[in-house]
Structure formats: structure tokens, C-alpha cells
MIGUGU-525966 format. One record per residue (C-alpha): residue number from 1; chain; x, y, z. Coordinates in nm, 2 decimals, always signed. Layout:
rec dolum->NUM | bati->A | xx->X | yy->Y | zz->Z $
...
***
This chain:
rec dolum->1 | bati->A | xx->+0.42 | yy->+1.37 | zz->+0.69 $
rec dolum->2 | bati->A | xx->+0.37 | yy->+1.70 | zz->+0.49 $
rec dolum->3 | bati->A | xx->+0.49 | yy->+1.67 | zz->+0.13 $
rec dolum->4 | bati->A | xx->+0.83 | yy->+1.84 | zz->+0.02 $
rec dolum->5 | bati->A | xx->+0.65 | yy->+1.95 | zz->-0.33 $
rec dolum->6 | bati->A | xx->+0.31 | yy->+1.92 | zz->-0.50 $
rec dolum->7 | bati->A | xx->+0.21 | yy->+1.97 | zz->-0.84 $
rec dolum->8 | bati->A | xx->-0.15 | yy->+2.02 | zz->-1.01 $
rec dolum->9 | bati->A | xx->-0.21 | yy->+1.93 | zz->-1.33 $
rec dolum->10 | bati->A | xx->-0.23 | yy->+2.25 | zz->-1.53 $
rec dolum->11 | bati->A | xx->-0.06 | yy->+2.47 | zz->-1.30 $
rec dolum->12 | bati->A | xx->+0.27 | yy->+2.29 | zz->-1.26 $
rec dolum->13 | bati->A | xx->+0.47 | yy->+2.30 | zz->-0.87 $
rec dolum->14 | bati->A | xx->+0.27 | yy->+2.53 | zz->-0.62 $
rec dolum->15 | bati->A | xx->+0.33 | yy->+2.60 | zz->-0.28 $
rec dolum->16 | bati->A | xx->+0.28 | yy->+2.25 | zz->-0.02 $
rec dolum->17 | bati->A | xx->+0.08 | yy->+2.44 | zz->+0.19 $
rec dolum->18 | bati->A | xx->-0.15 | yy->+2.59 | zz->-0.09 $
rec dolum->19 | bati->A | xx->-0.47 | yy->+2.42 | zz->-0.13 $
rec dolum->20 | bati->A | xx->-0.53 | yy->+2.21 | zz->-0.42 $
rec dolum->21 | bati->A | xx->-0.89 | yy->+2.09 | zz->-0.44 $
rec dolum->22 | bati->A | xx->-1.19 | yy->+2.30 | zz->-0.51 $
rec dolum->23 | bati->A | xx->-1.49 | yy->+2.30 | zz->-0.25 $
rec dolum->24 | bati->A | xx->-1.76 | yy->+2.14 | zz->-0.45 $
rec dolum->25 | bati->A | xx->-1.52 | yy->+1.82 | zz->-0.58 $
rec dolum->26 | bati->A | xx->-1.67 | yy->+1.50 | zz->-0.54 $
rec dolum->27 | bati->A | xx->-1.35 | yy->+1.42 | zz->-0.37 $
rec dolum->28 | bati->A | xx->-1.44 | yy->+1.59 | zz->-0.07 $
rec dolum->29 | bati->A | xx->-1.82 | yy->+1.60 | zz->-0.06 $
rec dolum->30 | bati->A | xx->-1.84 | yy->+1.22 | zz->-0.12 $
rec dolum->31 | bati->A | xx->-1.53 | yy->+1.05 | zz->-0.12 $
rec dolum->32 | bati->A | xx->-1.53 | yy->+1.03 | zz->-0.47 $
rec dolum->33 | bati->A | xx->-1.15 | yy->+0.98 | zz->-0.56 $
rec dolum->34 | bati->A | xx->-0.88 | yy->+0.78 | zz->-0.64 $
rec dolum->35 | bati->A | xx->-0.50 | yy->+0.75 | zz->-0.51 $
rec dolum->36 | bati->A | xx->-0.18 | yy->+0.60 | zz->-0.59 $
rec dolum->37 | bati->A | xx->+0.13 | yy->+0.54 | zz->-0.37 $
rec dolum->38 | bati->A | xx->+0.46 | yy->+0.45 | zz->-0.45 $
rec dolum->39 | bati->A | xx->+0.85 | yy->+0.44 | zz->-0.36 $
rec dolum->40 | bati->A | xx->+1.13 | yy->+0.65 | zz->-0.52 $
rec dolum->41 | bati->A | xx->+1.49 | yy->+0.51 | zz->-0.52 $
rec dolum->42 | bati->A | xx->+1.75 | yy->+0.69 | zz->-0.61 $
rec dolum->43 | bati->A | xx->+1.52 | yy->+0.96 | zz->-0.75 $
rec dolum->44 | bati->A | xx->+1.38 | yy->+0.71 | zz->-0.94 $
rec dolum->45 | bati->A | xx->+1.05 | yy->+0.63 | zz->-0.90 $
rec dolum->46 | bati->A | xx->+0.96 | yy->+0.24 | zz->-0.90 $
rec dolum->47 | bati->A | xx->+0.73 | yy->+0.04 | zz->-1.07 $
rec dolum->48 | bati->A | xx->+0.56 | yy->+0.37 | zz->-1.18 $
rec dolum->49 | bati->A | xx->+0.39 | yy->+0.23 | zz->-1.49 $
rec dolum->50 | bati->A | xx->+0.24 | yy->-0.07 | zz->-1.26 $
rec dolum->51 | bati->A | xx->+0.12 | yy->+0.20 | zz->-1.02 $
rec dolum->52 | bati->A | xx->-0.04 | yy->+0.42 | zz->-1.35 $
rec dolum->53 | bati->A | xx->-0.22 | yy->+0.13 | zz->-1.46 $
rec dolum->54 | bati->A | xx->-0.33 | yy->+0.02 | zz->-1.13 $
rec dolum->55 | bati->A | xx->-0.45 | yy->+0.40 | zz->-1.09 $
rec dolum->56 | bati->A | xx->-0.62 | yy->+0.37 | zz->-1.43 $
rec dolum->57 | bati->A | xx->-0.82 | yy->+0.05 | zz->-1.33 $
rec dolum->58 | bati->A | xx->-0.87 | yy->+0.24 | zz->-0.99 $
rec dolum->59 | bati->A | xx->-1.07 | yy->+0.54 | zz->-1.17 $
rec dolum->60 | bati->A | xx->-1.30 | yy->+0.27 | zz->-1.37 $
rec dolum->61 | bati->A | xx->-1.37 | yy->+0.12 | zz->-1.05 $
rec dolum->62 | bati->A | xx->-1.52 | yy->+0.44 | zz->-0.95 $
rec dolum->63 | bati->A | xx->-1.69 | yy->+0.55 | zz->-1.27 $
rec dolum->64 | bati->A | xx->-1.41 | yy->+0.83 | zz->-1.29 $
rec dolum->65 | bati->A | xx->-1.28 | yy->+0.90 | zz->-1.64 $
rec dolum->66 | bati->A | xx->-0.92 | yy->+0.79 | zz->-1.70 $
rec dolum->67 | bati->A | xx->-0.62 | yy->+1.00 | zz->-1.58 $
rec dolum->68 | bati->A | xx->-0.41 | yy->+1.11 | zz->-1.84 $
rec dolum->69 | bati->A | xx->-0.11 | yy->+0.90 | zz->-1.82 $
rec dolum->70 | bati->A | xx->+0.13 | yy->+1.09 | zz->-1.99 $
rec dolum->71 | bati->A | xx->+0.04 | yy->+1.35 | zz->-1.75 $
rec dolum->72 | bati->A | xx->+0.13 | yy->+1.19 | zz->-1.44 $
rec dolum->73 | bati->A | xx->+0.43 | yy->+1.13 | zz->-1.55 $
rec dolum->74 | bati->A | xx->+0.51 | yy->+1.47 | zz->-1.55 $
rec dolum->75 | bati->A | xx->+0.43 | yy->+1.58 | zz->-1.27 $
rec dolum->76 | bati->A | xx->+0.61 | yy->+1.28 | zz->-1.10 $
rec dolum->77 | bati->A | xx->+0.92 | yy->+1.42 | zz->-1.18 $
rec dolum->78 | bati->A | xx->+0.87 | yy->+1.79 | zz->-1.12 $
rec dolum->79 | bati->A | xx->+0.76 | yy->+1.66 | zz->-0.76 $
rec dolum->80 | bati->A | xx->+1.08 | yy->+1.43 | zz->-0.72 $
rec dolum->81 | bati->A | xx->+1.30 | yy->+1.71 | zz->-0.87 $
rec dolum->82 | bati->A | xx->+1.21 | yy->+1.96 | zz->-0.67 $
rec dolum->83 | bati->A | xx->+1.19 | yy->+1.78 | zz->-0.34 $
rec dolum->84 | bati->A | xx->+1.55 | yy->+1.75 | zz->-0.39 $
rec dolum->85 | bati->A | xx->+1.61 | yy->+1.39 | zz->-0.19 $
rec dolum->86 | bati->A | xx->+1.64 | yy->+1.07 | zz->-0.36 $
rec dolum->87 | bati->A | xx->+1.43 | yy->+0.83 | zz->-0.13 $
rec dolum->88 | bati->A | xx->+1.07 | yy->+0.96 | zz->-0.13 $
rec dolum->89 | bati->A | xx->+0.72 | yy->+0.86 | zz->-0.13 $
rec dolum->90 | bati->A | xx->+0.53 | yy->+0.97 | zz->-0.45 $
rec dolum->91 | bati->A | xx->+0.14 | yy->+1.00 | zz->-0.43 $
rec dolum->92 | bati->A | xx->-0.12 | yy->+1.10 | zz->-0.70 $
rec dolum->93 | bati->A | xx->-0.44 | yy->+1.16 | zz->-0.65 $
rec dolum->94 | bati->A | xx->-0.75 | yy->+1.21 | zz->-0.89 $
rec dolum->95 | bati->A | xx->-1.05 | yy->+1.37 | zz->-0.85 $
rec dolum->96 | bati->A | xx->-1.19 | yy->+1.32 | zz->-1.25 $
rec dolum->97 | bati->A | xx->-1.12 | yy->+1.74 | zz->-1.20 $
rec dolum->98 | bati->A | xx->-0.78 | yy->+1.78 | zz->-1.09 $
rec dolum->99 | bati->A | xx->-0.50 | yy->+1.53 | zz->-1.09 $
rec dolum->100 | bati->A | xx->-0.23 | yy->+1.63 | zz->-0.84 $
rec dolum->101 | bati->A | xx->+0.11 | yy->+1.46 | zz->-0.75 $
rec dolum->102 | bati->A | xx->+0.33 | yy->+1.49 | zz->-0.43 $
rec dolum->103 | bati->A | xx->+0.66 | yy->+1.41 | zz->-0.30 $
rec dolum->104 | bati->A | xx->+0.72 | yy->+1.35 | zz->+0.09 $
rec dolum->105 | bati->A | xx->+1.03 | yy->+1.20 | zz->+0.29 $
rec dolum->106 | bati->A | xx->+0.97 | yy->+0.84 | zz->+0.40 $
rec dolum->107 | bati->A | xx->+0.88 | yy->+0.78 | zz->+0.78 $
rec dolum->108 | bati->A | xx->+1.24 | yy->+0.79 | zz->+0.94 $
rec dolum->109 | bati->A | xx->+1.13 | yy->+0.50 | zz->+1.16 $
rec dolum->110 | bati->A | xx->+1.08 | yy->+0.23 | zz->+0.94 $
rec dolum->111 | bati->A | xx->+1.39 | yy->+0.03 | zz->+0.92 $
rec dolum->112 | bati->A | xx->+1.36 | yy->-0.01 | zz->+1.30 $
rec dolum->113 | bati->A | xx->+0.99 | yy->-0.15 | zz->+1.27 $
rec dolum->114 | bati->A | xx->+1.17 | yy->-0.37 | zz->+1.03 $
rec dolum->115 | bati->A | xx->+1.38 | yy->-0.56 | zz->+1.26 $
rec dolum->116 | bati->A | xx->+1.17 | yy->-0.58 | zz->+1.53 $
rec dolum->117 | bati->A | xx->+0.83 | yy->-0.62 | zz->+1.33 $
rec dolum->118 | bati->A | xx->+0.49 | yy->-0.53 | zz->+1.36 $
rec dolum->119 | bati->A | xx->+0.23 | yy->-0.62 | zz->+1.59 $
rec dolum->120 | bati->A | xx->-0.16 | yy->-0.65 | zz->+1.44 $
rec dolum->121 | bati->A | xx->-0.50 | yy->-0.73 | zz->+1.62 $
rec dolum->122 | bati->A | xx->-0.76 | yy->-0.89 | zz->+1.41 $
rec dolum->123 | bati->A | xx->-1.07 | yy->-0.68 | zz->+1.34 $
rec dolum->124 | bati->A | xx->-1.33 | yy->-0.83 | zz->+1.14 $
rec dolum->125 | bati->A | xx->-1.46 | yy->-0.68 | zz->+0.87 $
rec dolum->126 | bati->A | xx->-1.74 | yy->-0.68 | zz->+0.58 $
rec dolum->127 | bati->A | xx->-1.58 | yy->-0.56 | zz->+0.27 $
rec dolum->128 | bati->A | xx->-1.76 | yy->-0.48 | zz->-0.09 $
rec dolum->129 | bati->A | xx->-1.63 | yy->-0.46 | zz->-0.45 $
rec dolum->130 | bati->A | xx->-1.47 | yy->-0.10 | zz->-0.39 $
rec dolum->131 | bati->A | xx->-1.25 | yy->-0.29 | zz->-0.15 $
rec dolum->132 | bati->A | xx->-1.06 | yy->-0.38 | zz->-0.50 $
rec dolum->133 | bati->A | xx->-0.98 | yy->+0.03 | zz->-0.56 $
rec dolum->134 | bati->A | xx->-0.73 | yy->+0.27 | zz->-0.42 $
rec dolum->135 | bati->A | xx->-0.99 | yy->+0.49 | zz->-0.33 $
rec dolum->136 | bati->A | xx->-0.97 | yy->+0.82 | zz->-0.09 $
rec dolum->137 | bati->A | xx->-1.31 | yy->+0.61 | zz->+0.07 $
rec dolum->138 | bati->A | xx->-1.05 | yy->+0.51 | zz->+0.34 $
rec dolum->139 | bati->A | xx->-1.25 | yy->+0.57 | zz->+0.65 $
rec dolum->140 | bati->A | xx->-1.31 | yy->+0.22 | zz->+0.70 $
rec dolum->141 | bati->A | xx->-0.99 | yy->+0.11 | zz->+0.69 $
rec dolum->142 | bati->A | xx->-0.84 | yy->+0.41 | zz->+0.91 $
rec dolum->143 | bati->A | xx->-1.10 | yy->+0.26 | zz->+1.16 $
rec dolum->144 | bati->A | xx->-0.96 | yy->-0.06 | zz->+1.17 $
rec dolum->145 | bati->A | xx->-0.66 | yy->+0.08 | zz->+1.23 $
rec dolum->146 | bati->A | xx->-0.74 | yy->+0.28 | zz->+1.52 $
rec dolum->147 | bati->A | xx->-0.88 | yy->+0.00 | zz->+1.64 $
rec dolum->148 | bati->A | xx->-0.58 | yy->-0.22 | zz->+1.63 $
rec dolum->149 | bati->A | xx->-0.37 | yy->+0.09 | zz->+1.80 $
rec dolum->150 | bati->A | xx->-0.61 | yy->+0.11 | zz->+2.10 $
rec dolum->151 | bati->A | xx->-0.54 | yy->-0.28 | zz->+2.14 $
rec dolum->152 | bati->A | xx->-0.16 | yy->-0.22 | zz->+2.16 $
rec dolum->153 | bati->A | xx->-0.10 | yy->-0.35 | zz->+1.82 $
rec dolum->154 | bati->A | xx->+0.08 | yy->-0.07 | zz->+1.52 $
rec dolum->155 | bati->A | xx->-0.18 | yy->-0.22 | zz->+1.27 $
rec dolum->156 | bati->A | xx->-0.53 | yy->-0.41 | zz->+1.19 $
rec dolum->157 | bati->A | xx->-0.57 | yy->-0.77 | zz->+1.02 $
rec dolum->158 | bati->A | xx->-0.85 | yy->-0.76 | zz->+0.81 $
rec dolum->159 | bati->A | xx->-1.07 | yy->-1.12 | zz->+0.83 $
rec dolum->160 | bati->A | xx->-1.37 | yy->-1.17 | zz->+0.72 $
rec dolum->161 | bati->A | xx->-1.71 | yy->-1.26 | zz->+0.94 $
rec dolum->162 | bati->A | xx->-1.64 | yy->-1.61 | zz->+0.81 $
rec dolum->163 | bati->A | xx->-1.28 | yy->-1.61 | zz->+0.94 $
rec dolum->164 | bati->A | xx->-1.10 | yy->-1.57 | zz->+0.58 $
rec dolum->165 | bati->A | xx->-0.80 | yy->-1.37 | zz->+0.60 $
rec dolum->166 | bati->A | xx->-0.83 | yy->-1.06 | zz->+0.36 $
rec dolum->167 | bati->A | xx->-0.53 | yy->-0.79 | zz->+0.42 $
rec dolum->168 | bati->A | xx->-0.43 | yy->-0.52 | zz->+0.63 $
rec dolum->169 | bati->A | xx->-0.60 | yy->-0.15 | zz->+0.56 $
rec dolum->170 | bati->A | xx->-0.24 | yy->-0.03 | zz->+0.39 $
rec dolum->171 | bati->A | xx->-0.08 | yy->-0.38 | zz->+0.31 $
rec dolum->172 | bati->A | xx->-0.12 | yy->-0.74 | zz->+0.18 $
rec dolum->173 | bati->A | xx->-0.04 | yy->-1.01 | zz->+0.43 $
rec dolum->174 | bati->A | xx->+0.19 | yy->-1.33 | zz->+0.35 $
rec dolum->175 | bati->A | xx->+0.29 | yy->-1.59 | zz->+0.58 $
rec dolum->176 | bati->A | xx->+0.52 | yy->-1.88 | zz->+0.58 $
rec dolum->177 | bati->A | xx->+0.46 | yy->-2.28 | zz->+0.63 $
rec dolum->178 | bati->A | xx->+0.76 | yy->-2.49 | zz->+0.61 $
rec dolum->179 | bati->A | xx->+0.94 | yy->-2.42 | zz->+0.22 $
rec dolum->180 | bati->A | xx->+0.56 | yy->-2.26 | zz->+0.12 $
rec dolum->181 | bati->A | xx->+0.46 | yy->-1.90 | zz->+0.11 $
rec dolum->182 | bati->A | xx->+0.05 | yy->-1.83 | zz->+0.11 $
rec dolum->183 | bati->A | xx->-0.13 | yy->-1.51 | zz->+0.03 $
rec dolum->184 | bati->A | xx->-0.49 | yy->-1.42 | zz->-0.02 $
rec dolum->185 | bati->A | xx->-0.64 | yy->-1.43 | zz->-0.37 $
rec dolum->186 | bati->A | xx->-0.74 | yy->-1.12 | zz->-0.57 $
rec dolum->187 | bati->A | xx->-1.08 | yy->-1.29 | zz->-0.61 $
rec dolum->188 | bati->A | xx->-1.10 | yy->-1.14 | zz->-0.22 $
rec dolum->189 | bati->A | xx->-1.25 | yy->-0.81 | zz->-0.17 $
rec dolum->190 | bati->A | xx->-0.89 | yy->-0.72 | zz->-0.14 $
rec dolum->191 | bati->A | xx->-0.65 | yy->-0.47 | zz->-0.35 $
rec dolum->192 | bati->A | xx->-0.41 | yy->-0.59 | zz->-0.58 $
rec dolum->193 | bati->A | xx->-0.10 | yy->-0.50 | zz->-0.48 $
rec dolum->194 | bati->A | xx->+0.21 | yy->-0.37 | zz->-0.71 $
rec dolum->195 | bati->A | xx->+0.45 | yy->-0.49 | zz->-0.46 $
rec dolum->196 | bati->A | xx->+0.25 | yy->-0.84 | zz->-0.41 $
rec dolum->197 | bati->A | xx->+0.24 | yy->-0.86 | zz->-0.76 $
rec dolum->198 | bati->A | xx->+0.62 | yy->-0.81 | zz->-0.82 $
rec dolum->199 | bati->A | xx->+0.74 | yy->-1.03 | zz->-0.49 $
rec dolum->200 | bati->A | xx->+0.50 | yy->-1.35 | zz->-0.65 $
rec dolum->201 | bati->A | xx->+0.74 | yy->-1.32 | zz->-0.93 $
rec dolum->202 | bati->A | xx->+1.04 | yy->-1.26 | zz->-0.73 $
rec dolum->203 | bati->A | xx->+0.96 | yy->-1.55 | zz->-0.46 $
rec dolum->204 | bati->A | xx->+1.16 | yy->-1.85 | zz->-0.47 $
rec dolum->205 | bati->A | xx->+0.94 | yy->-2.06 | zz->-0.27 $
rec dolum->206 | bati->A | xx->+0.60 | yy->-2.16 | zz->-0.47 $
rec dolum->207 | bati->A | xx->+0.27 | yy->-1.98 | zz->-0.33 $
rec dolum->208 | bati->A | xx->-0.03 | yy->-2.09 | zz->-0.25 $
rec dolum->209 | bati->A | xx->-0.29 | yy->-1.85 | zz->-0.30 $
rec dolum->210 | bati->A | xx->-0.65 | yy->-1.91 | zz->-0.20 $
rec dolum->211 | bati->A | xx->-0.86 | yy->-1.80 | zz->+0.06 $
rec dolum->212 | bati->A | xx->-0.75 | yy->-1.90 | zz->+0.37 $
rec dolum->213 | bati->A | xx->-0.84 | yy->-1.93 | zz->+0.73 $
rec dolum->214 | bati->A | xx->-0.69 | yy->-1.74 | zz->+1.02 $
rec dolum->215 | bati->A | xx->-0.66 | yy->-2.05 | zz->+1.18 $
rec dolum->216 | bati->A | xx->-0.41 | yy->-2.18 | zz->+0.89 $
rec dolum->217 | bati->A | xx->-0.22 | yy->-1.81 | zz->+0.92 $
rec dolum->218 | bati->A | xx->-0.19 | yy->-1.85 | zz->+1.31 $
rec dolum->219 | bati->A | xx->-0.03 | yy->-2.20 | zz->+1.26 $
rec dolum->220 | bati->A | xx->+0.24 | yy->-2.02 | zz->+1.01 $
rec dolum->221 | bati->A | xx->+0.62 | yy->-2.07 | zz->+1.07 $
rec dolum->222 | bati->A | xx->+0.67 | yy->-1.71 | zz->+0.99 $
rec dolum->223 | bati->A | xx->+0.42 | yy->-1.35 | zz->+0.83 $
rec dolum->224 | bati->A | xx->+0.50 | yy->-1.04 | zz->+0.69 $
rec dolum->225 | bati->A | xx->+0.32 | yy->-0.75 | zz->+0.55 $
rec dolum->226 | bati->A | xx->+0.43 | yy->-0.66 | zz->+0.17 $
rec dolum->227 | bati->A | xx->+0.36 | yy->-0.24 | zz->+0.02 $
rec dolum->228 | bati->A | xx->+0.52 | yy->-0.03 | zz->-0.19 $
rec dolum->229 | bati->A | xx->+0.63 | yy->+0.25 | zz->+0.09 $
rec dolum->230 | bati->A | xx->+0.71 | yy->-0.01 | zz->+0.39 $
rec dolum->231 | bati->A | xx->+0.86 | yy->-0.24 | zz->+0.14 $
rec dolum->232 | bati->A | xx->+0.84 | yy->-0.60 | zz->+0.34 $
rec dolum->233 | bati->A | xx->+0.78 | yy->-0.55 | zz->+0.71 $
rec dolum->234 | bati->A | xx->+0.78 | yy->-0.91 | zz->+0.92 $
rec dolum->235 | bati->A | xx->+0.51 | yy->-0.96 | zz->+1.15 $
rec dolum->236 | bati->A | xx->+0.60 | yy->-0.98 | zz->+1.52 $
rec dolum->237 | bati->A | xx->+0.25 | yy->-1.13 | zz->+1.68 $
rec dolum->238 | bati->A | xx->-0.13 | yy->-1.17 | zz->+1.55 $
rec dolum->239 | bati->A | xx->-0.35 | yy->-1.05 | zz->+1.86 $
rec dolum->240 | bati->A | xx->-0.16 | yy->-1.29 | zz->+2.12 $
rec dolum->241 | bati->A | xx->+0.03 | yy->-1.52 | zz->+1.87 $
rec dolum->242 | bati->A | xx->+0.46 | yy->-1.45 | zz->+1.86 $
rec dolum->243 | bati->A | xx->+0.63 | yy->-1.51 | zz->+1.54 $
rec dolum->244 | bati->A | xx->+0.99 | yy->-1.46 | zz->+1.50 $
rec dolum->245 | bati->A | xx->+1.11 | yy->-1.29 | zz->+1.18 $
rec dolum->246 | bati->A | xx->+1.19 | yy->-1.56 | zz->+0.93 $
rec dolum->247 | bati->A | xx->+1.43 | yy->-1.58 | zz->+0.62 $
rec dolum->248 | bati->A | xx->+1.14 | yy->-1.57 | zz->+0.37 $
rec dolum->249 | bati->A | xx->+1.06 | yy->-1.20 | zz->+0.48 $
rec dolum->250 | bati->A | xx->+1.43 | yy->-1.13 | zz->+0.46 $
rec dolum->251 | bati->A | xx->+1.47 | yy->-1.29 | zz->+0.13 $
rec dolum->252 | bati->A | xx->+1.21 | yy->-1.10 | zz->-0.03 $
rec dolum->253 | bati->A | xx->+1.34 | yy->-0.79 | zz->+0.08 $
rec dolum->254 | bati->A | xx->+1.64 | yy->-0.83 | zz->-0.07 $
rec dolum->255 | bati->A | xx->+1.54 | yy->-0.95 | zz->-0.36 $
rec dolum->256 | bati->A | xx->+1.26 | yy->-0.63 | zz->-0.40 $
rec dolum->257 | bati->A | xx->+1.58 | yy->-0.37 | zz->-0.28 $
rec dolum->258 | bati->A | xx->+1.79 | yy->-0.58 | zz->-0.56 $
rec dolum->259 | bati->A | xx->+1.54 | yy->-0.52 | zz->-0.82 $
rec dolum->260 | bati->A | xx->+1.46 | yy->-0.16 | zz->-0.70 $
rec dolum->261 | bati->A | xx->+1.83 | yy->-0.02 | zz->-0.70 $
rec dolum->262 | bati->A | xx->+1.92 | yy->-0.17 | zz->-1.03 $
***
């Protein structure tokens, strides 16, 4: 969706539909950038310093300088100002040249995906360390994707050529066995999630988290996808495996809206 207000660093709020990014940028001639997405609440936006600092760890990833903090911060709130809603998704992005911020409605469709959940297709996939950054290197993923949509499915399941189950190419996957939630390990070529992070702390149940087969996912009572913008979204069926949405997805959802609203 196009964004509601941008702002460069340097320049302050500029027009949505000016360009931002000069020609010769890295960014664009080799992919050489870094991102950040997260959720605003009440014109608030959430776990912001989490998203900073996973932004930070982002640009060392890439051998890009550090963002200045402080200055994302700014321009987080002349975006969320001016967009003049209260529920919005806030993106930076970082070039090491310019560091730009944007505001944008969320997809009006969501909370129906959420009670009927998703469907994703397993596409296997060989992932290196740069798996472990936000970066605007996305194509990859993006591929999955599409290739999950021509299958009939809304989204991929990343597994590796050895069957372990990685993530999907915007979310981390849970599932649910009996009273036990399981999740990948960030020893995975997988990225660490702010809203993974936050619901292992919110959970209730005890997690296992490991690297785990697909077979051991499959056999799973209930799944769900966990990210920042989608929040927790259940999983509906894996390729041509039905779950039914199960009170683990719904109590982490309430427990992440509880924590997000207070």
C-alpha cells in the first residue's frame, strides 16, 4: 500500500510520491540495504526501541555504518503525526546514505485472514548468514512467495533441503503439540523476530525451541505465523495438511494486543 507520509533524514516530511533515493545508492544498484517494520497503536508506535536495535544489528550484518538512533526516532513521529491515523505500519529504511521513515494504513483485510487463517505451501530453500538481516535483498523470499500463491496457498513455508523448518519469507512459524509450543532456533538461518521475541516471554505454555522437522510441525495440534504488522495469524493448512485455529494462537494474541494497548 502507498504510504500516507515519508520523511528523509535531513530534509524532514516530503511529498509520498517524491523520490527519496539517489541513482547510484548501493540500495538500488546491489541490494545493499537494510529495513525495519513495525506496528503503531494508538499512535504509538510499539516495541520501537526492539525494532532500532534490531535495525542497528541489521546494518552490521551488512557492513553498513550504524543508523543514528536518535534520528529515527524523529522521524517516526513526524511520519505517524502527519499520517493523521492511529493504527499504522511504520517502516525505515537505510541505505548507510539516507535513512528514510514511512507511515502507511494496515491491509484492511487482515482481521478476516485472522479468523479464517492462512494457507502455506512448502518451498524448500538454501539460506545463508544474511538470512539473519532485515535486508532490502528480499528477492528470494518474494520468490518463495510467489511460489506458494501459484499453488493456491497466501504464503511460503521456508524448510530446509534437509527437511528443517526455518520460517516464512515475512514471519516466524510456531505450532502447537498438546500443552507445548515449538519454534525454530535463532541458531537457524532465520530472523529474529521482535514479535517472536516478545510472545516467548508472553507464552504461558513452555517452548521448545530447536530445529525441527516438518514431519514433527505436520503432526502439530495447532500453527500460527507470529510478525509485527500481522500480529499472530493461525495457520489454516501446510500444502494438504488442515489445522483448525487453536486457543494457543488466540491466547497469544491477546496477550500481544494486551501488552500493545497498555
Amino acid at each position: 500500500m502507498n504510504p500516507l507520509a515519508v520523511a528523509v533524514s535531513g530534509r524532514g516530511l516530503v511529498d509520498p510520491g517524491e523520490p527519496v533515493f539517489g541513482a547510484a545508492d548501493d540500495a538500488l544498484l546491489r541490494g545493499r540495504a537494510v529495513f525495519e517494520t513495525l506496528r503503531v497503536y494508538g499512535g504509538r508506535p510499539f516495541l520501537l526501541d526492539a525494532h532500532l536495535e534490531r535495525l542497528r544489528a541489521s546494518s552490521a550484518r551488512m557492513r553498513l555504518p550504524a543508523p543514528d538512533l536518535s534520528d529515527c526516532q524523529k522521524l517516526a513521529m513526524l511520519v505517524v503525526n502527519a499520517a493523521d491515523e492511529t493504527e499504522l505500519a511504520l517502516r525505515f529504511y537505510w541505505t548507510a546514505t539516507t535513512l528514510v521513515a514511512t507511515a502507511g494504513p494496515i491491509a484492511p483485510d487482515l482481521e478476516q485472514l485472522r479468523a479464517r487463517g492462512v494457507r502455506l505451501a512448502v518451498v524448500r530453500s538454501s539460506r545463508g548468514a544474511l538470512a539473519r538481516a532485515k535486508s532490502t535483498s528480499y528477492a528470494e523470499n518474494m520468490i518463495a512467495q510467489e511460489d506458494a500463491i501459484e499453488l493456491g496457498a497466501d504464503d511460503a513455508l521456508l524448510v530446509d533441503p534437509d527437511g528443517i523448518v526455518l520460517e516464512a519469507p515475512t514471519a516466524n512459524i510456531w505450532w502447537r503439540i498438546g500443552d507445548r509450543l515449538f519454534t525454530p532456533s535463532l541458531e537457524l538461518p532465520i530472523l529474529a523476530g521482535v514479535t517472536r521475541s516478545l510472545l516467548l516471554e508472553l507464552s504461558r505454555d513452555p517452548v521448545g525451541v530447536g530445529g525441527h522437522r516438518l514431519e514433527h510441525l505436520l503432526a502439530a495440534d495447532e500453527a500460527f505465523l507470529t510478525s509485527s504488522v500481522r500480529e499472530v495469524m493461525p495457520v489454516r493448512a501446510i500444502d494438504e495438511n488442515e489445522f483448525v485455529p487453536g486457543p494457543a494462537a488466540a491466547a497469544l494474541q491477546a496477550a500481544l494486543r494486551e501488552r500493545a494497548l497498555a
